[in-house]
mmCIF file as gemmi writes it, N, C-alpha and C atoms, coordinates in Angstrom:
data_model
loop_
_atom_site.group_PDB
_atom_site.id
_atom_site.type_symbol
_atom_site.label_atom_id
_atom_site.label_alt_id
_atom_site.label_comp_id
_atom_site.label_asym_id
_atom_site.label_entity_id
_atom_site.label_seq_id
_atom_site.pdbx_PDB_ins_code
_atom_site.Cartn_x
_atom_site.Cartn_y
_atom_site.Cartn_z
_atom_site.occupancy
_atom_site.B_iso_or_equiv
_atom_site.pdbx_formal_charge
_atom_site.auth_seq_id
_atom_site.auth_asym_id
_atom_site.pdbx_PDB_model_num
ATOM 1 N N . UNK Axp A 1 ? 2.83 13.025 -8.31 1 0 ? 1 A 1
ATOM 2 C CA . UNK Axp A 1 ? 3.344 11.849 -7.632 1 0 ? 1 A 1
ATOM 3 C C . UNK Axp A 1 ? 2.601 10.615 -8.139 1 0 ? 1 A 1
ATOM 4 N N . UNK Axp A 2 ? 3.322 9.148 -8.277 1 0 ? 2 A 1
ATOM 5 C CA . UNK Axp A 2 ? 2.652 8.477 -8.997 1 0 ? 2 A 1
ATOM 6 C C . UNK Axp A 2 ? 3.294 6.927 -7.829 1 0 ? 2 A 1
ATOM 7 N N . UNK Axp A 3 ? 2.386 5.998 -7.383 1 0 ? 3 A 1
ATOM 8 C CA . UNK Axp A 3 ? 2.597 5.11 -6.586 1 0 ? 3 A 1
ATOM 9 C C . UNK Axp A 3 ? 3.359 3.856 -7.616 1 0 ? 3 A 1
ATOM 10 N N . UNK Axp A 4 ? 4.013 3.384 -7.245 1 0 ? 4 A 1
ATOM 11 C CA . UNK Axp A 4 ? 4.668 2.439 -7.749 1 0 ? 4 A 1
ATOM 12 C C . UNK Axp A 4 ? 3.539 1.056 -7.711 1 0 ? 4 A 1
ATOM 13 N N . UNK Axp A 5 ? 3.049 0.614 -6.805 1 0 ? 5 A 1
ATOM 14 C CA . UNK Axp A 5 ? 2.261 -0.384 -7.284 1 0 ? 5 A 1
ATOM 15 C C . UNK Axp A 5 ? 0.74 0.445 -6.974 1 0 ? 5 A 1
ATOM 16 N N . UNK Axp A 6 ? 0.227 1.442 -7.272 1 0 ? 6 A 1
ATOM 17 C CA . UNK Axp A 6 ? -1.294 1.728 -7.605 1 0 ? 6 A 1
ATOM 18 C C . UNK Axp A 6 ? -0.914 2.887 -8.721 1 0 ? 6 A 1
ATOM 19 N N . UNK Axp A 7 ? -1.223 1.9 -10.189 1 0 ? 7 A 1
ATOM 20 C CA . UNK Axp A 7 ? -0.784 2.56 -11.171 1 0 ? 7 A 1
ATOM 21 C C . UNK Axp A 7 ? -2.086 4.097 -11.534 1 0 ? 7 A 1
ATOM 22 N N . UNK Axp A 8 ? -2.904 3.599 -10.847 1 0 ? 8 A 1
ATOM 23 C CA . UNK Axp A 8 ? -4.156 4.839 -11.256 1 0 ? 8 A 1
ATOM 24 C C . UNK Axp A 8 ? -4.586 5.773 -9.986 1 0 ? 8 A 1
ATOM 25 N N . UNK Axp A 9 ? -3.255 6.216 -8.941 1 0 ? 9 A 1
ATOM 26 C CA . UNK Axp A 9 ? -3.011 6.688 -7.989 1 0 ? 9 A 1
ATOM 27 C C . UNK Axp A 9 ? -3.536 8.484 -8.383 1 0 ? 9 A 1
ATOM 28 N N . UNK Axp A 10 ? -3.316 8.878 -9.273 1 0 ? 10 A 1
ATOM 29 C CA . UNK Axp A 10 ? -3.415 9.97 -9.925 1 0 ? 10 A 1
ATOM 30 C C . UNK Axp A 10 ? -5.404 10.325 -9.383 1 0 ? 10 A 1
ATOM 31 N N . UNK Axp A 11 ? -5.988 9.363 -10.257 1 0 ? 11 A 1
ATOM 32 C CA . UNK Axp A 11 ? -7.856 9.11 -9.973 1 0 ? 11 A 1
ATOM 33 C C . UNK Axp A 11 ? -7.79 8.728 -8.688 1 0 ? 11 A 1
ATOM 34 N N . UNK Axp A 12 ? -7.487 7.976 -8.148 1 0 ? 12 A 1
ATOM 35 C CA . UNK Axp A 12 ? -7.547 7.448 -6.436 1 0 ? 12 A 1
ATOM 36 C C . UNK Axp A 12 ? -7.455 9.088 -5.733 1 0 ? 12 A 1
ATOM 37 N N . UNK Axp A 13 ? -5.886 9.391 -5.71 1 0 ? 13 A 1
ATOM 38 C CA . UNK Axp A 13 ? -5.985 10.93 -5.075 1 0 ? 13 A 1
ATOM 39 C C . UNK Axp A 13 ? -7.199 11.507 -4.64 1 0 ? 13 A 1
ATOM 40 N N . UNK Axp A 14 ? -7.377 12.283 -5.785 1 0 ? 14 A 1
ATOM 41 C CA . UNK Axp A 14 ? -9.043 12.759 -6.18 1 0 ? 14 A 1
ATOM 42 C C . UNK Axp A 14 ? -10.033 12.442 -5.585 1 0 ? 14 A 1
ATOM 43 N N . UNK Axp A 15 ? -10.184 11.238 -5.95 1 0 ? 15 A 1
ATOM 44 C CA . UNK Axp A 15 ? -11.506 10.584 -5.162 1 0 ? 15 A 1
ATOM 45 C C . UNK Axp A 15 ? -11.251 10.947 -3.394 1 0 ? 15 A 1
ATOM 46 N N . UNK Axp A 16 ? -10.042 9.875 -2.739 1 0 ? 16 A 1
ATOM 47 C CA . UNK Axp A 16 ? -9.698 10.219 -1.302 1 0 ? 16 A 1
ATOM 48 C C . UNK Axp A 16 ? -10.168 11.764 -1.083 1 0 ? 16 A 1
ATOM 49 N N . UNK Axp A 17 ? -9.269 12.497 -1.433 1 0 ? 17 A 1
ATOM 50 C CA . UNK Axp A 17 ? -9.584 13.959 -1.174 1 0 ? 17 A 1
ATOM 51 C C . UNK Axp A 17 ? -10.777 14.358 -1.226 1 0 ? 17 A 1
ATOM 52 N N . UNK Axp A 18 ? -12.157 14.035 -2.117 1 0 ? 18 A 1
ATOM 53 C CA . UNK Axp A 18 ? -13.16 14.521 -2.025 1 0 ? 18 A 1
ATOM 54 C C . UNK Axp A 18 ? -13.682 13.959 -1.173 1 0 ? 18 A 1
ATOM 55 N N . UNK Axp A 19 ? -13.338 12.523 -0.446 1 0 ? 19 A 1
ATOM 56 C CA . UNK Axp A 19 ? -14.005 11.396 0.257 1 0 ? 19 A 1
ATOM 57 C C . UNK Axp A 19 ? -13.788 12.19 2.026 1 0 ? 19 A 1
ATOM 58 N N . UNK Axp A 20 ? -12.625 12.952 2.299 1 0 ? 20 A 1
ATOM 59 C CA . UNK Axp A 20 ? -12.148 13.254 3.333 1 0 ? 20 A 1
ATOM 60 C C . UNK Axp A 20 ? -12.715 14.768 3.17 1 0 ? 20 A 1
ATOM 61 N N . UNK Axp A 21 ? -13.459 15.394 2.211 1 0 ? 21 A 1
ATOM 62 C CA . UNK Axp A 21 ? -13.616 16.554 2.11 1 0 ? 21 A 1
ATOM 63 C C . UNK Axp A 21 ? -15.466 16.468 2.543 1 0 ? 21 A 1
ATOM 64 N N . UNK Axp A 22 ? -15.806 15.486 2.717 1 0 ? 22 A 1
ATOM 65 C CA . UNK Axp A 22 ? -17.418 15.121 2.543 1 0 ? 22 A 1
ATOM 66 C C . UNK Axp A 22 ? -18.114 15.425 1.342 1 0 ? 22 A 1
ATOM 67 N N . UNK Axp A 23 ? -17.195 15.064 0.293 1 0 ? 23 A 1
ATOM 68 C CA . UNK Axp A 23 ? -18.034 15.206 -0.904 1 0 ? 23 A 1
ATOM 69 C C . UNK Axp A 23 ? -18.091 14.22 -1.627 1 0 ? 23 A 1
ATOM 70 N N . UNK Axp A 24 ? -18.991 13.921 -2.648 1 0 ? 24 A 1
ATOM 71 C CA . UNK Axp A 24 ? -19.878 13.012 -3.212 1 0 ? 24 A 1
ATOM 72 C C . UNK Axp A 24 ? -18.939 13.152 -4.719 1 0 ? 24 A 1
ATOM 73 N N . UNK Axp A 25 ? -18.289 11.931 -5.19 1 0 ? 25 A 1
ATOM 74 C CA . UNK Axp A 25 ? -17.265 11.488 -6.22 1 0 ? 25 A 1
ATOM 75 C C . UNK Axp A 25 ? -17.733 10.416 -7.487 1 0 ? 25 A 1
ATOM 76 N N . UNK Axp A 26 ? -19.345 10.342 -6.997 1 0 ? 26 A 1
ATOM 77 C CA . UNK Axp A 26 ? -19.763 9.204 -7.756 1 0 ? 26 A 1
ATOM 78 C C . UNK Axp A 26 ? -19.983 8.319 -7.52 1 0 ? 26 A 1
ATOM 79 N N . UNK Axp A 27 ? -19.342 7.431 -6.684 1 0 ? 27 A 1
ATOM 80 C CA . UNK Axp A 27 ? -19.767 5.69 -5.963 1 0 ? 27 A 1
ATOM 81 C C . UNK Axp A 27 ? -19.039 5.831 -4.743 1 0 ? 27 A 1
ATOM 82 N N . UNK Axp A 28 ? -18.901 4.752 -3.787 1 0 ? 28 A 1
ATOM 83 C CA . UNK Axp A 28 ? -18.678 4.665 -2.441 1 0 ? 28 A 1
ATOM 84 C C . UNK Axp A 28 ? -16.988 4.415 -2.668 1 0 ? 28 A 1
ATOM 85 N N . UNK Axp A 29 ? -16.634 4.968 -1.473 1 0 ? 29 A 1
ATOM 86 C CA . UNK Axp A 29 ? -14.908 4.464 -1.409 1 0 ? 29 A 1
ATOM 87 C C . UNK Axp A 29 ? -14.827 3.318 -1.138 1 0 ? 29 A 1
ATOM 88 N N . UNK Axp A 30 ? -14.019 2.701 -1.7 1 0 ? 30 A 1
ATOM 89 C CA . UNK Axp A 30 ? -13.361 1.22 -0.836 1 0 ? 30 A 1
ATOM 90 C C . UNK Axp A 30 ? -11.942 0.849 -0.643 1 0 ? 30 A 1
ATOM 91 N N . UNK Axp A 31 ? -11.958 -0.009 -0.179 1 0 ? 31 A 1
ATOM 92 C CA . UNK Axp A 31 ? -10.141 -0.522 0.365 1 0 ? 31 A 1
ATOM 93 C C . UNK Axp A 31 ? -10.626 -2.353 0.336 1 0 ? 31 A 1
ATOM 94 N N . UNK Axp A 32 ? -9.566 -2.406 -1.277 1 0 ? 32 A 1
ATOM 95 C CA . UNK Axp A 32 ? -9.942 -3.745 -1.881 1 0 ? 32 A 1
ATOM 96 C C . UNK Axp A 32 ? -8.447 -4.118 -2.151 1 0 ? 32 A 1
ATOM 97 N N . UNK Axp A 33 ? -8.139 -5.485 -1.387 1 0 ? 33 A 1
ATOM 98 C CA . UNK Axp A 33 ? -6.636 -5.745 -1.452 1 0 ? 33 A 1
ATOM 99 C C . UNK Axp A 33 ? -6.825 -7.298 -1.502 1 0 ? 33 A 1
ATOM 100 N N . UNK Axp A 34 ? -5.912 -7.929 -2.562 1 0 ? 34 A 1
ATOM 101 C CA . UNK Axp A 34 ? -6.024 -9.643 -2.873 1 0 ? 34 A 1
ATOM 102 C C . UNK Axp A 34 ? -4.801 -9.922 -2.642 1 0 ? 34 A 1
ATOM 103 N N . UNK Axp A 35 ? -3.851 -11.05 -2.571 1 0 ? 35 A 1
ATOM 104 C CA . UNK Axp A 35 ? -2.519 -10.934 -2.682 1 0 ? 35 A 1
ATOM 105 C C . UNK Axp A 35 ? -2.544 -11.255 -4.527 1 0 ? 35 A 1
ATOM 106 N N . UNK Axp A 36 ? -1.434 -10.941 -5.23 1 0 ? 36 A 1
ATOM 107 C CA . UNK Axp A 36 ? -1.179 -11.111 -6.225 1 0 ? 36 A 1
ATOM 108 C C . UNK Axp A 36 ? -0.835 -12.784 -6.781 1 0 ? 36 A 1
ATOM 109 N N . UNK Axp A 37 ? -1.247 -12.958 -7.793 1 0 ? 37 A 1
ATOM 110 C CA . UNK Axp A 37 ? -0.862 -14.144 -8.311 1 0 ? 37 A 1
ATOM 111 C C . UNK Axp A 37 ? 0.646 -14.234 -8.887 1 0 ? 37 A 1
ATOM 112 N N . UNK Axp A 38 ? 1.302 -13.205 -9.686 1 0 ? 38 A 1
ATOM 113 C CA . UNK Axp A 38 ? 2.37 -13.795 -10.009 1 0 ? 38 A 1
ATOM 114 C C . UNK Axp A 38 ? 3.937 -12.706 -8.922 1 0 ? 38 A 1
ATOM 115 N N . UNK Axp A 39 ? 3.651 -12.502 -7.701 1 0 ? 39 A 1
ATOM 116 C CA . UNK Axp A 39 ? 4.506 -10.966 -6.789 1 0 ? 39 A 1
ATOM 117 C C . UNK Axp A 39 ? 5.669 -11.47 -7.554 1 0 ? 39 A 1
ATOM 118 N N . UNK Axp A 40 ? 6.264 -10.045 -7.657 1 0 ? 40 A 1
ATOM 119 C CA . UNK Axp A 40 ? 7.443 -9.877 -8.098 1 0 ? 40 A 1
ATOM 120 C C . UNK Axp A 40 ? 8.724 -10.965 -7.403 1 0 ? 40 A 1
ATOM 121 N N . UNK Axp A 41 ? 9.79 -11.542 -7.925 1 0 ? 41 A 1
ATOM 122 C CA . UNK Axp A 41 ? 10.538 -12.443 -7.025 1 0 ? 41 A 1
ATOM 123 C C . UNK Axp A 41 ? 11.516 -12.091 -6.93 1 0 ? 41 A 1
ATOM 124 N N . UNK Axp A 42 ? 11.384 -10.939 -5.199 1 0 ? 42 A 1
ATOM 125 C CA . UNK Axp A 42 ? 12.909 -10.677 -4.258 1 0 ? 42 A 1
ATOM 126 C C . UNK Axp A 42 ? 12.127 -11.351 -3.518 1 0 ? 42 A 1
ATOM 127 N N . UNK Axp A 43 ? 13.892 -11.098 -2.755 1 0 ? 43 A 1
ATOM 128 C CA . UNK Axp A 43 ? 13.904 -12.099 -1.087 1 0 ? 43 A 1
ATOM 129 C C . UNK Axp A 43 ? 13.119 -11.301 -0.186 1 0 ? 43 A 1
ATOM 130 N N . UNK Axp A 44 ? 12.444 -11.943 0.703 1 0 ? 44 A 1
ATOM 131 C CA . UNK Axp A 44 ? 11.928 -11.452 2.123 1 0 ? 44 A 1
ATOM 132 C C . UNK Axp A 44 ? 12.95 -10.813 2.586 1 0 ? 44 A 1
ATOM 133 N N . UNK Axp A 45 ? 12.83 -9.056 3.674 1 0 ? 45 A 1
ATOM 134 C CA . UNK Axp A 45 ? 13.816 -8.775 4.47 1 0 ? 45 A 1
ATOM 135 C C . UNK Axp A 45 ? 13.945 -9.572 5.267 1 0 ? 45 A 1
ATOM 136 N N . UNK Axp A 46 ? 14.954 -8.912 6.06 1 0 ? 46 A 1
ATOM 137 C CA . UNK Axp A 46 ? 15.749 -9.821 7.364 1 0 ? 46 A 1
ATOM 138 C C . UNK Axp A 46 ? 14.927 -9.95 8.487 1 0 ? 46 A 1
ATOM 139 N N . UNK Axp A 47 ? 14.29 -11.077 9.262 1 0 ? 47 A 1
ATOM 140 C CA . UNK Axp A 47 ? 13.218 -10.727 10.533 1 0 ? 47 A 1
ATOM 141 C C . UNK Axp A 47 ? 14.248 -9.697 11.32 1 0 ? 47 A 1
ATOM 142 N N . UNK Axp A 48 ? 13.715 -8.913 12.06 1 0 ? 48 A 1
ATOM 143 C CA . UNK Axp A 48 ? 13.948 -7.854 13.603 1 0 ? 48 A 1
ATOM 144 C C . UNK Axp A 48 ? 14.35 -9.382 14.417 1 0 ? 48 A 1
ATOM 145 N N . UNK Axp A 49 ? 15.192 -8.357 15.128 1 0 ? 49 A 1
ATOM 146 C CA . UNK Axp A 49 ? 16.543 -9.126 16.005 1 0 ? 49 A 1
ATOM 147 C C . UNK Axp A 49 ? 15.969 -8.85 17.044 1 0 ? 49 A 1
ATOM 148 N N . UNK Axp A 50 ? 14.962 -7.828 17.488 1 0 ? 50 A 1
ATOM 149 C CA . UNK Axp A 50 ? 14.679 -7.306 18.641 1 0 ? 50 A 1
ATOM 150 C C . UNK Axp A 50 ? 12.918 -6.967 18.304 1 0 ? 50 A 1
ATOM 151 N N . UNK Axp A 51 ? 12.483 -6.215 19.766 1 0 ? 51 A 1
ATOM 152 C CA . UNK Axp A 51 ? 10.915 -6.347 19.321 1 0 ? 51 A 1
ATOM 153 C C . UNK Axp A 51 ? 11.16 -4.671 19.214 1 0 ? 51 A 1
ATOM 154 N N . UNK Axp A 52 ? 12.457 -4.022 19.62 1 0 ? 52 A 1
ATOM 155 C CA . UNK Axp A 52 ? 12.599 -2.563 19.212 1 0 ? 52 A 1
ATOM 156 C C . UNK Axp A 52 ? 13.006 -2.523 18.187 1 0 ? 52 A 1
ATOM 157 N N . UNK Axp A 53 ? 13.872 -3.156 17.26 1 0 ? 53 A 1
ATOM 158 C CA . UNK Axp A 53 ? 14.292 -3.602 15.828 1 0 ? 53 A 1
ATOM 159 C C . UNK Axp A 53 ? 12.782 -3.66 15.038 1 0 ? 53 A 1
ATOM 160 N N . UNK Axp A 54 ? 11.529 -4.386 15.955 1 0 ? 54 A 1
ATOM 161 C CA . UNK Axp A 54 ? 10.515 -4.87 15.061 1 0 ? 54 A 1
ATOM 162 C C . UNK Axp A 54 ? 9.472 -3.105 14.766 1 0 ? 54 A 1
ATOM 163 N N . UNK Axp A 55 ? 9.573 -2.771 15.874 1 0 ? 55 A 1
ATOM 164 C CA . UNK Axp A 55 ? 8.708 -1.23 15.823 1 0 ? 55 A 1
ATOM 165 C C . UNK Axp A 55 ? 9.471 0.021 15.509 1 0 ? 55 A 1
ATOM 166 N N . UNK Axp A 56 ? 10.659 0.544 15.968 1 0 ? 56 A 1
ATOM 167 C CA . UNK Axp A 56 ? 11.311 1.227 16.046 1 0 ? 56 A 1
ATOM 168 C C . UNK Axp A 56 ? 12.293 1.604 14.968 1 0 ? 56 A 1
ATOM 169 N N . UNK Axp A 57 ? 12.697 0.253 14.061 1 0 ? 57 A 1
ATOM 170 C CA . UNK Axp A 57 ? 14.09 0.422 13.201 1 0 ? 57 A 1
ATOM 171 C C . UNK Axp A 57 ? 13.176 0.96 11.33 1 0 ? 57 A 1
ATOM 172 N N . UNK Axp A 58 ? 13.191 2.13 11.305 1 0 ? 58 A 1
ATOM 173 C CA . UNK Axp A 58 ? 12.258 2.652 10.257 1 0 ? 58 A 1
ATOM 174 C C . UNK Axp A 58 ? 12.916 2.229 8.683 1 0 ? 58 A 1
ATOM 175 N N . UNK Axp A 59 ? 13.814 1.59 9.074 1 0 ? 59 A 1
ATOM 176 C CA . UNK Axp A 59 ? 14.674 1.042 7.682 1 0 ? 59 A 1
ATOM 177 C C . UNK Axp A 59 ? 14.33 -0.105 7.315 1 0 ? 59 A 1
ATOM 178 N N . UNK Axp A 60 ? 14.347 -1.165 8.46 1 0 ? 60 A 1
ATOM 179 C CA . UNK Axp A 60 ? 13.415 -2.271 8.285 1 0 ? 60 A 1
ATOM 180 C C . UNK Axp A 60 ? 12.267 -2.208 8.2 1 0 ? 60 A 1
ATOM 181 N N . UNK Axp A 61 ? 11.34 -1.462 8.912 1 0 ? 61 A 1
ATOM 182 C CA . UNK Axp A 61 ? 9.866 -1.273 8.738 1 0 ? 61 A 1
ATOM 183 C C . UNK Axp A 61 ? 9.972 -1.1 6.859 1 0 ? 61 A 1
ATOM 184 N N . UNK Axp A 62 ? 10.146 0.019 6.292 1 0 ? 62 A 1
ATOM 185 C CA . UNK Axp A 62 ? 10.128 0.413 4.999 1 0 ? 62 A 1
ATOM 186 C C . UNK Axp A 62 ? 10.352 -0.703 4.34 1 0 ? 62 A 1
ATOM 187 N N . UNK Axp A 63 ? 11.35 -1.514 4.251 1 0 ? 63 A 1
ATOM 188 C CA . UNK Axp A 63 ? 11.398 -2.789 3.356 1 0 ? 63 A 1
ATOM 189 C C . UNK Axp A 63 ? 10.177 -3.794 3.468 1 0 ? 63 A 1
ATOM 190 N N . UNK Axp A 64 ? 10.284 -4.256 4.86 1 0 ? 64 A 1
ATOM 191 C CA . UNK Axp A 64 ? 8.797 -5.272 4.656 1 0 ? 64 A 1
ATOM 192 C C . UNK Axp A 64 ? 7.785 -4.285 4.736 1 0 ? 64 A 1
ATOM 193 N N . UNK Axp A 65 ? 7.368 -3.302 4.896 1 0 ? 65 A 1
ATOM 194 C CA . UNK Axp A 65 ? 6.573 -2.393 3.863 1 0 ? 65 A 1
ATOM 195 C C . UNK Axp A 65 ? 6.334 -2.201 2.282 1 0 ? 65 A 1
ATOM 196 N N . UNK Axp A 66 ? 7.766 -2.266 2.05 1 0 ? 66 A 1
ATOM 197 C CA . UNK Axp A 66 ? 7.713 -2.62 -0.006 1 0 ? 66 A 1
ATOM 198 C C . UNK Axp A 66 ? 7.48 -3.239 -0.1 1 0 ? 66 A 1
ATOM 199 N N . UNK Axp A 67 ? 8.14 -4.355 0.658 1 0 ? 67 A 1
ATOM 200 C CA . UNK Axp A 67 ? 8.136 -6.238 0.057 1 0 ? 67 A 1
ATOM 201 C C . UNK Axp A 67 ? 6.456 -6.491 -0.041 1 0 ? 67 A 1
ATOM 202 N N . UNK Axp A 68 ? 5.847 -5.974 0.97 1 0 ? 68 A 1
ATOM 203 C CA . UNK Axp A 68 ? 4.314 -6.274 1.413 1 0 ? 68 A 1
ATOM 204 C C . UNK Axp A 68 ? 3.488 -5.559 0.084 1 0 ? 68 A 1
ATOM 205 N N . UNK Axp A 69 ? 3.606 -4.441 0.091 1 0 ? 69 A 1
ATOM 206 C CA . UNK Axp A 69 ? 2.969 -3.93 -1.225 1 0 ? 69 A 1
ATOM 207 C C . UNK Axp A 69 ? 3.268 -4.074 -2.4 1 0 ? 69 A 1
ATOM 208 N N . UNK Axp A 70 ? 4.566 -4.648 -2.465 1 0 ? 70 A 1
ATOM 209 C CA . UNK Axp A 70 ? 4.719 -5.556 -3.947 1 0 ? 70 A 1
ATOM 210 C C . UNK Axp A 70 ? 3.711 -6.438 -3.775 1 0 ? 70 A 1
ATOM 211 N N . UNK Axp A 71 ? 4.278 -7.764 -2.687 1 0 ? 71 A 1
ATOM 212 C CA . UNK Axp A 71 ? 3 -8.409 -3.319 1 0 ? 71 A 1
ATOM 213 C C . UNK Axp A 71 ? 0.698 -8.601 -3.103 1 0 ? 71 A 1
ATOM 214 N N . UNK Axp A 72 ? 1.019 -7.431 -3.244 1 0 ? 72 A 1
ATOM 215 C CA . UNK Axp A 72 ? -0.945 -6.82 -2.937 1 0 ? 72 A 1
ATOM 216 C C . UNK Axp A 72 ? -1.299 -6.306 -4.324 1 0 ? 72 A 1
ATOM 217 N N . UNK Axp A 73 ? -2.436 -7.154 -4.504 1 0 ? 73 A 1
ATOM 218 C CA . UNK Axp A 73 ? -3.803 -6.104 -5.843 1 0 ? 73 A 1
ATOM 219 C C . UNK Axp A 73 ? -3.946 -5.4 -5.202 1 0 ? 73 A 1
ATOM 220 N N . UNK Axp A 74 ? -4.303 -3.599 -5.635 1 0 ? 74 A 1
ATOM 221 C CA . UNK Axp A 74 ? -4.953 -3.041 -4.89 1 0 ? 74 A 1
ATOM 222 C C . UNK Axp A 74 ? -5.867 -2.111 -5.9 1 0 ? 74 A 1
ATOM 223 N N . UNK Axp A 75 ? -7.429 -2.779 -5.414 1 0 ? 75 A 1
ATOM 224 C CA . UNK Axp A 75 ? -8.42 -3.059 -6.027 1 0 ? 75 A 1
ATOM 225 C C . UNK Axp A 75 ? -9.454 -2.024 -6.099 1 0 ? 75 A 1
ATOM 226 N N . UNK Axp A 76 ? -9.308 -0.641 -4.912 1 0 ? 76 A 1
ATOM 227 C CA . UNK Axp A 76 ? -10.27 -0.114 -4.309 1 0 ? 76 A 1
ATOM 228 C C . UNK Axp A 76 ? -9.191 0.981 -3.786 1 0 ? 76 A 1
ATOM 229 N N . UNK Axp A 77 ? -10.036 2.108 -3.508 1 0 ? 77 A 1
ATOM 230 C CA . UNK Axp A 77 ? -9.196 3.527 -2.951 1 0 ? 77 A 1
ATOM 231 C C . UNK Axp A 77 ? -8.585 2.666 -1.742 1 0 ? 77 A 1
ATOM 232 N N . UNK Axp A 78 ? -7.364 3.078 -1.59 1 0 ? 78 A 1
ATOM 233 C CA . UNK Axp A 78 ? -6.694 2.174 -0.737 1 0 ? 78 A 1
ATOM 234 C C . UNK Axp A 78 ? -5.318 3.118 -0.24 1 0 ? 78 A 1
């Protein structure tokens, strides 16, 4: 499996897994996130119509979920 925006997801894996296993991977884990300088240019989804639309509607969640991790560095096991 290979993450669409954490191109070195493959080494990340690894590391997590030994990190959740209590084992020692070489240096400390981190969770390192910048916004990007040039994010890809789609439109923002549609805001939730409702505050059950905002928690509940897993179709919308997933998009401003992509939209959001399009535009993030992600810098650190994350």
């Amino acid at each position: 499996m290979n993450l669409q925006y954490k191109p070195d997801w493959e080494e990340t894996q690894q590391r997590l897994t030994a990190w959740w296993n209590h084992e020692y991977f070489g240096r400390c884990a981190l969770a390192v996130g910048a916004p990007l300088d040039n994010p890809p240019a789609r439109p923002k989804p549609r805001e939730p119509e409702t505050i059950e639309d905002k928690w509940y509607n897993l179709d919308l969640i997933a998009e401003w979920n992509e939209y959001g991790n399009g535009r993030v560095f992600f810098g650190g096991e994350r």
